[in-house]
N, C-alpha and C positions, 0 to 999 in steps of 0.2 A: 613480672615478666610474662606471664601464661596468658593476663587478659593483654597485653601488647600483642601477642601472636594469636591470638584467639581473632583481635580486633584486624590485622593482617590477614588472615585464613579469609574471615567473613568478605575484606573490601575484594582480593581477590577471584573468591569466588561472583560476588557481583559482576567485576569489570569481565571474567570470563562466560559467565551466562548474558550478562547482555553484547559480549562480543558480535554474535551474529546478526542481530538489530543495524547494528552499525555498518555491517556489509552489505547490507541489503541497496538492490539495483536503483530505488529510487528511497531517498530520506527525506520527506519533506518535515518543513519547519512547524512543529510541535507545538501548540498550544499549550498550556497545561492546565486549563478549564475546557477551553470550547479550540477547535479545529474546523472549518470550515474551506477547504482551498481547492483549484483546479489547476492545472501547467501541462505541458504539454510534455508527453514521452519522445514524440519523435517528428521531427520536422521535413516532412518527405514532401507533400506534394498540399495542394486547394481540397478543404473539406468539400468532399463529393453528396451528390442526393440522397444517399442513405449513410444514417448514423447505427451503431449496432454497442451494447454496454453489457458487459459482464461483471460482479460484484461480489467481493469476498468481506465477509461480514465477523467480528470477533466480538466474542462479550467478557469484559473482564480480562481482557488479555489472555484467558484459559482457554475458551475453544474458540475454534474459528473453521468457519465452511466457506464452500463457494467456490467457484469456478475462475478468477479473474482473470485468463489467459487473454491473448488478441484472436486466438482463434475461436472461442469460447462468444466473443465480442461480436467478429465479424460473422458466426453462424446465426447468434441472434437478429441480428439485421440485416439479414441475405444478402451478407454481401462477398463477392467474389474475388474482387482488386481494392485491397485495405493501401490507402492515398493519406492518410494521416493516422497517429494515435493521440489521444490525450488521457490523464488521469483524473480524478477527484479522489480527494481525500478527507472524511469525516470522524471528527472525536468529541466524545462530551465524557470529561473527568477518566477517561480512561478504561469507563463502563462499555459501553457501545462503541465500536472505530468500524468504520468503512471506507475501504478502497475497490473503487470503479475502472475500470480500463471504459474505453472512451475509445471507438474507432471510425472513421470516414471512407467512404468508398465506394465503387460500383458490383 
């Protein structure tokens, strides 16, 4: 009876720590070796003359830096009127993941 609830406790606490993963604004489709993917966050207008990328970088799924906002994006590539967004998303084994925000504009 105790390892039954013991084994109960553990799957819960899983399905509640990785709760927030799963809320997250954008989930894309997971590899579980290699991740390689780009798609588009928001569909507003014609990629403009300047492109502008911000990049939030994790190792190990323990830390993670970086700035990935759109405004973080368009200050990189001076730009002033953000006309589209897009993302990229990169994983190997779960060791190294990167996400990109991806901005178009004047």
């Amino acid at each position: 009876m105790k390892k039954k609830l013991l084994a109960l406790a553990c799957a819960a606490a899983v399905v509640v720590g990785t709760a927030g993963c799963i809320a997250a604004p954008v989930v894309p489709p997971l590899g579980l070796v290699y991740t390689d993917m780009k798609a588009p966050l928001n569909l507003g207008g014609d990629p403009a003359s300047k492109r502008g990328t911000s990049t939030v970088t994790a190792i190990l799924g323990m830390v993670s830096t970086g700035d990935g906002s759109i405004r973080a994006a368009a200050k990189n590539g001076g730009i002033n009127d953000v006309q589209l967004v897009d993302y990229e998303f990169y994983n190997v084994l779960g060791i190294i993941q990167r996400y990109t925000t991806v901005v178009y504009g004047r």
